[in-house]
MIDOBA-14468 format. One record per residue (C-alpha): residue in one letter; chain; z negated, y negated, x negated. Coordinates in pm, whole numbers, plus 50000, padded with zeros to 5 digits. Last residue first. Layout:
// residues N
(r A; A; (Z; Y; X))
...
***
This chain:
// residues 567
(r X; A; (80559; 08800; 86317))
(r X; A; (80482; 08978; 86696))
(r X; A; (80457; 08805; 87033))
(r X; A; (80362; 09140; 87253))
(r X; A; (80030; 09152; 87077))
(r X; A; (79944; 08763; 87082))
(r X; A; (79955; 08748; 87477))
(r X; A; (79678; 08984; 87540))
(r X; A; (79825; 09271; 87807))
(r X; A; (79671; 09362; 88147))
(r X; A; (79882; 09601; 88322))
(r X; A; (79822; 09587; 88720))
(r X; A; (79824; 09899; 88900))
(r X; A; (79962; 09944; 89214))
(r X; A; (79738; 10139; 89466))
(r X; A; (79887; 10284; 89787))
(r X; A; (79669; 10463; 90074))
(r X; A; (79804; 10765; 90299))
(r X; A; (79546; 10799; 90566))
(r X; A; (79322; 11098; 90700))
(r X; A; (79053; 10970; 90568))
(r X; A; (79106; 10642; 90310))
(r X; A; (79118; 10689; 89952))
(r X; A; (79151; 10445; 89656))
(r X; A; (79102; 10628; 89340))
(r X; A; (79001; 10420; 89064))
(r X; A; (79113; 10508; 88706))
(r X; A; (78934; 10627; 88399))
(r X; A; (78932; 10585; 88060))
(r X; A; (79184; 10364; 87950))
(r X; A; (79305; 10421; 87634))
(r X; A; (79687; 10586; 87714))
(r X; A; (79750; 10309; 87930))
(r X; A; (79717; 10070; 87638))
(r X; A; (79928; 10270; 87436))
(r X; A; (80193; 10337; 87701))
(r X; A; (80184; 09960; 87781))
(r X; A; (80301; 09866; 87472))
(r X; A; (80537; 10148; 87408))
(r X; A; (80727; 09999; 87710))
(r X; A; (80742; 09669; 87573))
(r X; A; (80907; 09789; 87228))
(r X; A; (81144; 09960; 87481))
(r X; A; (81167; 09656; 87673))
(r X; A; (81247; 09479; 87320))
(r X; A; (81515; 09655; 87251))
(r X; A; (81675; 09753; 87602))
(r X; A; (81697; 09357; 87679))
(r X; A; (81858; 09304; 87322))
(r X; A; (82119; 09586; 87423))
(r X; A; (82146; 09428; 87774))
(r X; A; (82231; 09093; 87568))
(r X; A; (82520; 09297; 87359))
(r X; A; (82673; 09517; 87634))
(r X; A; (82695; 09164; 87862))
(r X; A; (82854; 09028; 87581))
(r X; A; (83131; 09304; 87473))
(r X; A; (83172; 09296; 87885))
(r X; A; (83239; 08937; 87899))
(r X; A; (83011; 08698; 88061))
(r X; A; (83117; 08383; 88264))
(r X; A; (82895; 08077; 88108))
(r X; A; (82594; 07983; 88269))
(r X; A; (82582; 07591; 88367))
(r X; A; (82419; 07282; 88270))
(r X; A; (82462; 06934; 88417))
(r X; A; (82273; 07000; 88743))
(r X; A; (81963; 07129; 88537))
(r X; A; (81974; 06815; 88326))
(r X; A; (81597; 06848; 88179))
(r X; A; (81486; 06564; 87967))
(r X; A; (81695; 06304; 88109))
(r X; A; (81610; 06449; 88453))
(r X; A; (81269; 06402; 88415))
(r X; A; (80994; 06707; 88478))
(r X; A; (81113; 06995; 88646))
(r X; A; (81300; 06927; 88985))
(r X; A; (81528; 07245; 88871))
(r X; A; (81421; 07437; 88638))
(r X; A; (81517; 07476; 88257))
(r X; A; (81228; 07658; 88053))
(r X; A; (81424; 07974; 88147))
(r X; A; (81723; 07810; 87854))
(r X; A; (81453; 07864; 87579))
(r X; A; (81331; 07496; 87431))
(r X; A; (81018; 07610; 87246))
(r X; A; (80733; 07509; 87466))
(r X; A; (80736; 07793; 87720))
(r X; A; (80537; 07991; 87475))
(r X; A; (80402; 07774; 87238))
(r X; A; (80029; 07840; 87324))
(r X; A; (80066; 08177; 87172))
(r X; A; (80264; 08106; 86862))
(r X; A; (79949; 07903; 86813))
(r X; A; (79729; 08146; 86882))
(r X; A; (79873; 08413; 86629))
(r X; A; (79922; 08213; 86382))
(r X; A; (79518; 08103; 86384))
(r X; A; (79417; 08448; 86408))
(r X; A; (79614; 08511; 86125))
(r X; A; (79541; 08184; 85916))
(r X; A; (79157; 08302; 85921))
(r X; A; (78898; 08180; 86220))
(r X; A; (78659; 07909; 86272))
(r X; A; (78795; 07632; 86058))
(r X; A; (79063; 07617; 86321))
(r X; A; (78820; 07527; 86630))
(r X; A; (78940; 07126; 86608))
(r X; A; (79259; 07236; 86603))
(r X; A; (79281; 07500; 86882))
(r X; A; (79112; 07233; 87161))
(r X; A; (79427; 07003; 87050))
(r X; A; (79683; 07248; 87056))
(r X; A; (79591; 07376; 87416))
(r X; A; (79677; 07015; 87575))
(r X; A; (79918; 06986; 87269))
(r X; A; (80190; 07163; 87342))
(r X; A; (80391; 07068; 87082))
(r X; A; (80744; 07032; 87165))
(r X; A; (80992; 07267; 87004))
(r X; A; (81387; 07217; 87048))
(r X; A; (81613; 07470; 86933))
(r X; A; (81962; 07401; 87009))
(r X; A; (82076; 07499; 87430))
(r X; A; (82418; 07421; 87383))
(r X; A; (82494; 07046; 87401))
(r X; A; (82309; 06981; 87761))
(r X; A; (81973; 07154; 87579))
(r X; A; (82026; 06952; 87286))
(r X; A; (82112; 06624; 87555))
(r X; A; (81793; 06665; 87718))
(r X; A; (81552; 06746; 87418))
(r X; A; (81722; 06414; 87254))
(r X; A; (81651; 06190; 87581))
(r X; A; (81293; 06369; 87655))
(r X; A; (81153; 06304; 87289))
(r X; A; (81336; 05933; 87215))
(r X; A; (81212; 05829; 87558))
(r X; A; (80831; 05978; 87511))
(r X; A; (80673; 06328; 87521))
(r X; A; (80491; 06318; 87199))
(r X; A; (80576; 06501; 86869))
(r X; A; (80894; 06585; 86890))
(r X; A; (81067; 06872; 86650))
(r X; A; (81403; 06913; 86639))
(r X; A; (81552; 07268; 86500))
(r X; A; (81893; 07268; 86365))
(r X; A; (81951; 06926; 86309))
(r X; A; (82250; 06752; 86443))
(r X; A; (82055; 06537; 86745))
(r X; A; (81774; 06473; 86471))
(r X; A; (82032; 06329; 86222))
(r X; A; (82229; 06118; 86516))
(r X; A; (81872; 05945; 86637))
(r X; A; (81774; 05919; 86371))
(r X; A; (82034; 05647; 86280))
(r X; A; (81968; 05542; 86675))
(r X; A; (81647; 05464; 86558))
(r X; A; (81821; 05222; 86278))
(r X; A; (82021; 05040; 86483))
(r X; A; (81765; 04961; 86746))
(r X; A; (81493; 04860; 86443))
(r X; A; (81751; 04577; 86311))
(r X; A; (81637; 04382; 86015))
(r X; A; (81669; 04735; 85776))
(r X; A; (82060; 04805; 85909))
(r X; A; (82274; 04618; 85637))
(r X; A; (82019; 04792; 85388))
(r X; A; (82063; 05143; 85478))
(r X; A; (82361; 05216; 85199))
(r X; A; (82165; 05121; 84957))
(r X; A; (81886; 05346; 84998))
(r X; A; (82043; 05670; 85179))
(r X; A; (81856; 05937; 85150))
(r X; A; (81534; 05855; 85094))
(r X; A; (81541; 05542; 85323))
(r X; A; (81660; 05830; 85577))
(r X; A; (81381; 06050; 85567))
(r X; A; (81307; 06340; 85373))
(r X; A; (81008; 06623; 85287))
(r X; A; (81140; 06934; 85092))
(r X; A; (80777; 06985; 84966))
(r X; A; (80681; 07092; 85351))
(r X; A; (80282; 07186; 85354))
(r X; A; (80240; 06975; 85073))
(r X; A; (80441; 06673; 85207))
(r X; A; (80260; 06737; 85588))
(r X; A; (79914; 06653; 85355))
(r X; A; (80020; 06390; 85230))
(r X; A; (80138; 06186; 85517))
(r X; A; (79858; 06007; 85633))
(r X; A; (79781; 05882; 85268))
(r X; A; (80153; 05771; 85255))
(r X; A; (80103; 05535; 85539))
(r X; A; (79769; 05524; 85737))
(r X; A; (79980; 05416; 86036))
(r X; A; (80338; 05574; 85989))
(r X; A; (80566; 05254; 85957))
(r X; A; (80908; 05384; 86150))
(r X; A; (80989; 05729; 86191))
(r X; A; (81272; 06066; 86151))
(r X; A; (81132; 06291; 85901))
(r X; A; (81410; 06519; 85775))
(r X; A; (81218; 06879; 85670))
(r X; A; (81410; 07113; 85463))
(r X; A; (81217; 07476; 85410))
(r X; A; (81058; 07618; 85116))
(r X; A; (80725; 07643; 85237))
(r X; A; (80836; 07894; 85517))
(r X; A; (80842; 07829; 85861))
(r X; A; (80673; 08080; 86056))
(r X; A; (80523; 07940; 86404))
(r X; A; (80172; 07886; 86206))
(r X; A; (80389; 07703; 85895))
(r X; A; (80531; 07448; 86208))
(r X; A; (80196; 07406; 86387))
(r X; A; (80017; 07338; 86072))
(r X; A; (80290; 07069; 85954))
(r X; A; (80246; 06903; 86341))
(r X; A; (79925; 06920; 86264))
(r X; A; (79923; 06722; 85942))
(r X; A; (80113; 06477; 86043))
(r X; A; (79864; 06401; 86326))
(r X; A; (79936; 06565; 86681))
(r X; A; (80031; 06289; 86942))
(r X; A; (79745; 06224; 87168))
(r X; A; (79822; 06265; 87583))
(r X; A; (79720; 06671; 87570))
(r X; A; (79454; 06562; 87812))
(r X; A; (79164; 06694; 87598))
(r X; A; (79290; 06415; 87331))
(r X; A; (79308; 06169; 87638))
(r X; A; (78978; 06282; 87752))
(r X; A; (78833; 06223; 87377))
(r X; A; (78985; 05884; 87347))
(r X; A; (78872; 05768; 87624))
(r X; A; (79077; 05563; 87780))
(r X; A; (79064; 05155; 87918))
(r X; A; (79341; 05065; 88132))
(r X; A; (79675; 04863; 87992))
(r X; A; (79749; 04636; 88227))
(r X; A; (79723; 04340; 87919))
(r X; A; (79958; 04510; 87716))
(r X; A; (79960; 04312; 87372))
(r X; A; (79633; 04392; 87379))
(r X; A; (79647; 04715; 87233))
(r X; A; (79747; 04584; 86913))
(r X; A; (79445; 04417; 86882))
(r X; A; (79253; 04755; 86966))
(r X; A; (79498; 04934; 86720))
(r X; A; (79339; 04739; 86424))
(r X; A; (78965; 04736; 86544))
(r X; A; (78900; 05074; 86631))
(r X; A; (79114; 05208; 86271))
(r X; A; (78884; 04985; 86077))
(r X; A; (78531; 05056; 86302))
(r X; A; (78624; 05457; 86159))
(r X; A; (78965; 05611; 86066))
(r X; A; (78868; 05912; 86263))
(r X; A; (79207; 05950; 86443))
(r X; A; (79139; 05745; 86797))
(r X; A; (79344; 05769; 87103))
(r X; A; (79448; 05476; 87326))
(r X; A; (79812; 05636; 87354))
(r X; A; (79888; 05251; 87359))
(r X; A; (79720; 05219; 87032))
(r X; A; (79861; 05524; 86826))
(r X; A; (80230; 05428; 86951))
(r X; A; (80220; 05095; 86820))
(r X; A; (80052; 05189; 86479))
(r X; A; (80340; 05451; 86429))
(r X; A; (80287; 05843; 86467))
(r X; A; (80594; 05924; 86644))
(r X; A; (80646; 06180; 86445))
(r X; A; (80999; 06260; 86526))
(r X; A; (81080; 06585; 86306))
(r X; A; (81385; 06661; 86176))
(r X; A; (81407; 07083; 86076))
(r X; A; (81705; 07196; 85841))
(r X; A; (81907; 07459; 85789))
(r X; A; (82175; 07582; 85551))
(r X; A; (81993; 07348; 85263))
(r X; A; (82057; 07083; 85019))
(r X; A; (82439; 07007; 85129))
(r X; A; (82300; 07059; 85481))
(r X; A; (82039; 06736; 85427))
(r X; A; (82333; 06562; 85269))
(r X; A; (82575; 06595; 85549))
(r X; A; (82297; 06519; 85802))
(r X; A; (82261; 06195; 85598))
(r X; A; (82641; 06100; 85618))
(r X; A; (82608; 06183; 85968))
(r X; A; (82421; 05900; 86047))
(r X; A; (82581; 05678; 85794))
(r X; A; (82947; 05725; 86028))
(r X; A; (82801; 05707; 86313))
(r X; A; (82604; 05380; 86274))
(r X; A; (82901; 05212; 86134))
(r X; A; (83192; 05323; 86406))
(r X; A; (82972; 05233; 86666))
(r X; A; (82727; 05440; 86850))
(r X; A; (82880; 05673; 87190))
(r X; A; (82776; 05595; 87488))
(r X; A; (82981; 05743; 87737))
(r X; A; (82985; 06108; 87662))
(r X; A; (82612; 06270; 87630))
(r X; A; (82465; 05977; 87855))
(r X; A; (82736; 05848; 88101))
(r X; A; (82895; 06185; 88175))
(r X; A; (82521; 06336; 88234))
(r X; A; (82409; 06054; 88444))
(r X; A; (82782; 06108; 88644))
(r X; A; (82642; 06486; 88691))
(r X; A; (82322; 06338; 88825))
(r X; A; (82522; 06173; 89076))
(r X; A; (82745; 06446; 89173))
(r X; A; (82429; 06676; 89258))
(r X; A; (82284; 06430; 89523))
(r X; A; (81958; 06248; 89308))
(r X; A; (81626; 06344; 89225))
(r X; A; (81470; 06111; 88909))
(r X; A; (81496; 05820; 89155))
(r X; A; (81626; 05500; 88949))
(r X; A; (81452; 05217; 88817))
(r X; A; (81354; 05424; 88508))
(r X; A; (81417; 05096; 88287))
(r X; A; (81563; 04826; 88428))
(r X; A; (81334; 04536; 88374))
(r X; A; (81599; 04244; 88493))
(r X; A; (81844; 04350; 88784))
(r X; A; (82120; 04035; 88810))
(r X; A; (82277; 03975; 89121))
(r X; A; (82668; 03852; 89160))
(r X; A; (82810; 03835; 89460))
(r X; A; (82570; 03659; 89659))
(r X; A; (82600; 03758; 90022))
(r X; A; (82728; 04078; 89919))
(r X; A; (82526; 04129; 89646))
(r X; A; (82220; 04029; 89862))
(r X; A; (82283; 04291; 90138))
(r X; A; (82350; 04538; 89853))
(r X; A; (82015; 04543; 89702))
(r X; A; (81775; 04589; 89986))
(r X; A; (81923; 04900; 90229))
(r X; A; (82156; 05004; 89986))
(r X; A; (81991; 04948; 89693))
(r X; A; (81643; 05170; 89889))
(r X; A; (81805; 05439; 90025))
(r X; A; (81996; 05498; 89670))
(r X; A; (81597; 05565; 89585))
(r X; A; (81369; 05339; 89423))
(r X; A; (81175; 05557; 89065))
(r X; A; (81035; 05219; 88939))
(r X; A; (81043; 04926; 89228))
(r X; A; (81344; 04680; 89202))
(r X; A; (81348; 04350; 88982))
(r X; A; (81525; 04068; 89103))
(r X; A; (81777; 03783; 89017))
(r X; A; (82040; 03591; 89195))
(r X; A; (82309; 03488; 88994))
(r X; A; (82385; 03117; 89029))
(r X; A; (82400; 02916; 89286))
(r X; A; (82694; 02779; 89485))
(r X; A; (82938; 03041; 89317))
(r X; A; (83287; 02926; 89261))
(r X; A; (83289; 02840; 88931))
(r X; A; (83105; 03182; 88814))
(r X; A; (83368; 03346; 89019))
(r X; A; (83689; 03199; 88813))
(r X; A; (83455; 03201; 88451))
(r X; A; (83479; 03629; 88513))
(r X; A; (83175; 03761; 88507))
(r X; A; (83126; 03968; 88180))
(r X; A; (83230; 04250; 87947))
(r X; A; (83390; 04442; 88235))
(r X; A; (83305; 04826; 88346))
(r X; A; (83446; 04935; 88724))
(r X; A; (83285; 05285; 88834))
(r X; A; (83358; 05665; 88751))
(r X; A; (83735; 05667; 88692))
(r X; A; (83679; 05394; 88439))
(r X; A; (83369; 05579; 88272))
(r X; A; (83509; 05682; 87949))
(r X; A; (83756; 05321; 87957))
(r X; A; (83402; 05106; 87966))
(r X; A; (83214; 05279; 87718))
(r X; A; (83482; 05372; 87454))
(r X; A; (83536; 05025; 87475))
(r X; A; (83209; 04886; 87416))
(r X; A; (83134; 05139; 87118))
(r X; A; (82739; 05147; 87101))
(r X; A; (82515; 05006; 86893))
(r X; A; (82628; 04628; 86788))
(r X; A; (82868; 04598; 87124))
(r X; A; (82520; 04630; 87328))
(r X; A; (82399; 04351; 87168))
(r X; A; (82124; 04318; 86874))
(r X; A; (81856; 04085; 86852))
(r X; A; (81604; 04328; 86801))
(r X; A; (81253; 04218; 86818))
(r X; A; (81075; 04585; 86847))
(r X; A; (80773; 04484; 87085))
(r X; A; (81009; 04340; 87309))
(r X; A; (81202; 04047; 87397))
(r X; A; (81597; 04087; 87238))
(r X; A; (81607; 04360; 87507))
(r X; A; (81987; 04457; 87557))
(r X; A; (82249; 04303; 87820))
(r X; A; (82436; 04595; 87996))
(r X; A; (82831; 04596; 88069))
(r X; A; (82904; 04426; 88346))
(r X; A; (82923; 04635; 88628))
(r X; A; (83153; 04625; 88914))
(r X; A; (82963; 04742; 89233))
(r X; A; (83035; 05023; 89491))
(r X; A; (82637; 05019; 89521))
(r X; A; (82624; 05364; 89478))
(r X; A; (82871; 05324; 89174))
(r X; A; (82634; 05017; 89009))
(r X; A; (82363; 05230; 89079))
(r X; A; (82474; 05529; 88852))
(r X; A; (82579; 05280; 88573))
(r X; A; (82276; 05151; 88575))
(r X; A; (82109; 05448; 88528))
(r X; A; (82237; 05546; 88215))
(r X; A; (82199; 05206; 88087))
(r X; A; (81821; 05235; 88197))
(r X; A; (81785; 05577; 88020))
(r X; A; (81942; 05430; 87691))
(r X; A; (81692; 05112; 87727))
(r X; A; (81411; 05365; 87669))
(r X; A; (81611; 05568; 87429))
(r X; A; (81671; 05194; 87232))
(r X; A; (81364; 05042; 87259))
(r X; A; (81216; 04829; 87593))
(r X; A; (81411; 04703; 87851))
(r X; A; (81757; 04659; 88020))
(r X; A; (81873; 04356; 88159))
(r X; A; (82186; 04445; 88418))
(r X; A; (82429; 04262; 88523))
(r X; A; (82598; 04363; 88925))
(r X; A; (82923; 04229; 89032))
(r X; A; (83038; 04217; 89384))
(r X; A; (83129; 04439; 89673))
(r X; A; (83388; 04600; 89506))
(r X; A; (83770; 04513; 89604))
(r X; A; (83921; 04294; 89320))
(r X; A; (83699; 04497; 89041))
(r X; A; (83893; 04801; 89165))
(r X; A; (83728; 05026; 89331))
(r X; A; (83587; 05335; 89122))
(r X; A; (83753; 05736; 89252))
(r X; A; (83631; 05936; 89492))
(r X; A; (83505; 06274; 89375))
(r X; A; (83695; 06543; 89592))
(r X; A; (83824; 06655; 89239))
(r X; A; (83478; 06712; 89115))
(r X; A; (83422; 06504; 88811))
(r X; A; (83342; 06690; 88517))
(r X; A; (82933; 06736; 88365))
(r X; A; (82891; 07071; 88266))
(r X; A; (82701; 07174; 87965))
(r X; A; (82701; 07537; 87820))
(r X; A; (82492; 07833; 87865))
(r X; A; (82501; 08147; 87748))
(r X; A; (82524; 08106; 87346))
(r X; A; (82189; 08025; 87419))
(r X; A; (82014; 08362; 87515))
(r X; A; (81935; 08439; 87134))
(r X; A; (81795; 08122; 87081))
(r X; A; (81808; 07956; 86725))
(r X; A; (81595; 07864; 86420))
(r X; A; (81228; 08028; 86525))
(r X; A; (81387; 08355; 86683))
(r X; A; (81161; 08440; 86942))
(r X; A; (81008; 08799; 86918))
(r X; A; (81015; 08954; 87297))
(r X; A; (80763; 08895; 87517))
(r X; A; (80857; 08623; 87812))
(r X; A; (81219; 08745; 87763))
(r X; A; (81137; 09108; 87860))
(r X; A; (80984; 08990; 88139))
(r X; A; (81212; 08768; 88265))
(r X; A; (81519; 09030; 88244))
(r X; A; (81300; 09291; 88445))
(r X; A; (81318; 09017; 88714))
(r X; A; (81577; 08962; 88708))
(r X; A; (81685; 09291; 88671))
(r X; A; (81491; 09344; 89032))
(r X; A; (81654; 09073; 89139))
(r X; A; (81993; 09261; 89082))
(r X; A; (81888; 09579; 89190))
(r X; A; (81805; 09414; 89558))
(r X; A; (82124; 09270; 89547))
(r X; A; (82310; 09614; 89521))
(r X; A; (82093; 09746; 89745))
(r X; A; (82275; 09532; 90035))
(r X; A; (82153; 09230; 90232))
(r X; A; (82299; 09118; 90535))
(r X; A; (81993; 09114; 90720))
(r X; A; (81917; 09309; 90986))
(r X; A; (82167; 09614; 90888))
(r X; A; (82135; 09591; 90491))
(r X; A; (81733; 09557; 90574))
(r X; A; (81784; 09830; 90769))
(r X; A; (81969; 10025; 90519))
(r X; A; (81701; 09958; 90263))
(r X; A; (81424; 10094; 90470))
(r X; A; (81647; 10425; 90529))
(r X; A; (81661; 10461; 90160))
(r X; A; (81265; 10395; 90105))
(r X; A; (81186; 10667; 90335))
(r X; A; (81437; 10900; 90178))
(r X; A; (81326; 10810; 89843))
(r X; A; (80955; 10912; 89976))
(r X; A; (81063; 11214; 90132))
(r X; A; (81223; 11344; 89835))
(r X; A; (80946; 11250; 89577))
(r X; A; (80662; 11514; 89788))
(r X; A; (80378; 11361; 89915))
(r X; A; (80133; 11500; 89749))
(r X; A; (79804; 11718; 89856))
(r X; A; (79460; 11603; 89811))
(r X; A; (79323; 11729; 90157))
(r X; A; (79172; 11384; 90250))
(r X; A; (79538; 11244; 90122))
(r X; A; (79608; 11074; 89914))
(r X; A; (79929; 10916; 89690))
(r X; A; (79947; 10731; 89354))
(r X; A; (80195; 10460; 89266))
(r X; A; (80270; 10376; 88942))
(r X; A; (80392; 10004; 88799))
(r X; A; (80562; 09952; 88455))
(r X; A; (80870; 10057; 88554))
(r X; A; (81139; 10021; 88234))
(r X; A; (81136; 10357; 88071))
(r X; A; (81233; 10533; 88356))
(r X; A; (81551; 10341; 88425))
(r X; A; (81750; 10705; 88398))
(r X; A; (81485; 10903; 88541))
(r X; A; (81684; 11145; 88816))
(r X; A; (81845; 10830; 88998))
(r X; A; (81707; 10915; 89293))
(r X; A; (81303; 10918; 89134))
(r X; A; (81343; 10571; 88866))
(r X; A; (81614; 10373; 89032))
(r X; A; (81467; 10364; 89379))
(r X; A; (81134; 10377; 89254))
(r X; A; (81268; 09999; 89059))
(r X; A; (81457; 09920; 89403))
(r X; A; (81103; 09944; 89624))
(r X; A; (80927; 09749; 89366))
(r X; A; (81175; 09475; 89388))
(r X; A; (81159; 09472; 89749))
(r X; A; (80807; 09488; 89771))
(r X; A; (80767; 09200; 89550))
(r X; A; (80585; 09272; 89210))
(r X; A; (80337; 09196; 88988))
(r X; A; (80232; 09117; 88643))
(r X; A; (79960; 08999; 88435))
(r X; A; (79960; 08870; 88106))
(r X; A; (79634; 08790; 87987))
(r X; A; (79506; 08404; 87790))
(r X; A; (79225; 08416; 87547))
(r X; A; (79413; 08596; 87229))
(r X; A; (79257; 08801; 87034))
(r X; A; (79035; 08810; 86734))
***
């Protein structure tokens, strides 16, 4: 049964030009790699002969060298490019690791022309922030504080925490993250105290004034309406702050996001040290090991306003929930499903991961709070994956001092799923895009996200086909999906999920160049062959002709997707 979705390429002029460039002057070298053909006609069937062509095509590039500034050399090196993002698209993906990885690396340093913080004497006042929500949530508005604070040209104080929300964690900012490590890492960035000095709080006729800006303002926007109160003020308090900030910011500022997020805050000495205890315990069980956020808790299930076929019970009990956010709109379940907006069950994401090809015998770490439907709902991802832990597992006495807090023990997970050799998310929410962010920013690690807009519609048509077919599809509708470095573009989706201006390609030795154009050849041979055999069963071709004229047809291949994706 194939595959729905066709591959079909194309190709610039330019590029096409270089490839016959290549594959006629070049006496056939590159042969193997043009998948396009062009055919000639005359009324009095005669060719064109090669020679004229490539002299044609020659004096075409010389203009554009002359007009333009352009050489052939540049033209080659879209065209392998573009031959590189081909071959990518189709090879066999390594499950555990990308080949193309090793790369890439994160870059986040100050430029030198960078100015340095003011002093706390000579900012323009002192700026508190109240961040909001869970900990990844509250980690993006710390993040961004930090960032406004410097436009601003503000001394911060370090962030208070949500005591408020649906968690009900009372802990401070000193109870997660290392306060000092925080405040000296950034020093050159922006001015960090702990609080207001008692001096200015004596002197100030009124006290902080407080406000809550727009989601998404720009800089634009604290200069023109934040400042002017901060400096009339001096102190102003920001309450809410959680993706206050523009996602598209000037280059240094996103790198000072980076600095702040995979550098600045770093979890106290306690959480660190029991996080990786547990990843040293999953690796003393297996080389590898997946974590998987489920994200499948009663809270998540009713703002997602999905519905899992638990009947009037499962209606009623996330419908109260789902009160507790009174702007909440009413979904259908069905359209949201359609949507891609419904986390997969534990049992799909277990379907996804065995379809993708890992085994039975491999190490799962479960990162979650209370699944809804408990150990019933779980079942069935325990007998896919028998190797099935989470951290109460793991470590039962040595998790008690951390049960009462939920902050304390997400970012617990946090550490195990950040170490992990393949993360799994299961929605696209703050612990999801933080973690994917900083595993791409740490080296590119394996990072799968369900796409469940085509997952869904595949799910509920399993029964209809053998494990095969159903492989095969899903492999299928995880291509882009799988956390390869050409998934990375700029202005795609949130920053904190994809830190374009924080990564860069590493310089490439010649023992590495050899080795990735030697994966390249591979599988554009295995390409190649490919489109041989399908050319080779076609039973006819159009000819285009035109009287007296001299007509050009490219051919387009078609390919299914599950053919060139092989186990």
């Amino acid at each position: 049964m194939g595959v729905a979705n066709a591959w079909r390429f194309s190709l610039i002029s330019a590029n096409l030009a270089s490839l016959h460039q290549q594959n006629g002057c070049n006496g056939g070298t590159n042969k193997q790699y043009v998948l396009w053909r062009w055919r000639f006609y005359v009324s009095q069937r005669r060719k064109i002969p090669w020679s004229l062509i490539c002299g044609l095509m020659l004096f075409a590039l010389g203009l554009i060298s002359l007009f333009t500034g352009h050489v052939a050399s540049d033209l080659e090196w879209y065209s392998q490019r573009l031959k590189d993002g081909i071959v990518r698209r189709h090879q066999p993906i390594d499950i555990w690791k990308s080949r193309y990885s090793k790369y890439y690396h994160g870059c986040s340093e100050r430029r030198k022309k960078f100015p340095r913080a003011r002093s706390e004497r000579s900012s323009n006042g002192y700026l508190l922030i109240a961040a909001s929500g869970g900990l990844n949530q509250q980690r993006t508005g710390i993040t961004d504080a930090v960032v406004v604070a410097r436009i601003l040209n503000a001394t911060l104080v370090v962030p208070e925490l949500d005591h408020h929300s649906y968690w009900k964690d009372d802990s401070d900012f000193a109870n997660i993250f290392d306060v000092d490590h925080f405040i000296s890492s950034l020093a050159k960035d922006v001015t960090i105290v702990k609080r207001v000095p008692d001096k200015v709080m004596r002197s100030m006729e009124k006290p902080p004034y407080t406000m809550r800006v727009p989601r998404k303002s720009t800089p634009e926007y604290y200069l023109d309406q934040v400042l002017p109160i901060l400096l009339r003020r001096r102190v102003v308090q920001l309450t809410k702050f959680d993706y206050r900030l523009a996602n598209d910011l000037d280059e240094e500022l996103q790198k000072m996001r980076c600095r702040v997020n995979y550098h600045a805050l770093r979890f106290t000495k306690p959480i660190e040290e029991l996080g990786q205890k547990l990843v040293m315990r999953m690796r003393s069980m297996a080389k590898r090991f997946i974590a998987v956020h489920l994200r499948f808790e009663p809270d998540m299930l009713a703002f997602s306003g999905c519905y899992y076929g638990g009947g009037d019970k499962e209606r009623y009990e996330l419908g109260e929930i789902r009160k507790r956010w009174a702007t909440l709109p009413d979904l259908s379940p069905e359209g949201e499903r359609k949507r891609g907006k419904c986390p997969l069950t534990p049992h799909e994401v277990g379907l996804m991961l065995r379809a993708l090809g890992f085994a039975n015998d491999t190490h799962l770490y479960v990162a979650s709070g209370e699944i809804y439907g408990g150990e019933e709902t779980l079942r069935p991802l325990r007998e896919l994956f028998p190797n099935f832990y989470t951290k109460e597992m793991l470590a039962n006495e040595e998790l008690k001092p951390f049960l009462q807090f939920s902050s304390r023990l997400a970012a617990i997970d946090y550490i195990v799923c950040d170490e992990s050799d393949v993360f799994v998310t299961n929605n696209n929410g703050n612990m999801a895009k933080i973690l994917a962010g900083r595993r791409r920013y740490m080296g590119h690690k394996r990072t799968i996200r369900p796409n469940a807009k085509r997952l869904s519609a595949l799910f509920m048509a399993k029964n209809q086909m053998d494990w095969d077919t159903f492989a095969r599809k899903v492999k299928s509708c995880q291509r882009g999906f799988m956390g390869e470095p050409e998934e990375m573009k700029p202005g795609r989706g949130e920053f904190h999920e994809f830190p374009y201006s924080c990564i860069c390609e590493k310089p490439v030795t010649d023992e590495e160049h050899t080795d990735r154009d030697h994966h390249l050849d591979k599988a554009s041979a295995h390409l190649i062959a490919k489109l041989q055999s399908k050319d080779r069963e076609k039973k006819g071709e159009k000819k285009f002709k035109k009287k007296g004229l001299v007509e050009e047809q490219i051919t387009s291949v078609h390919i299914e997707g599950e053919e060139l994706f092989p186990d």
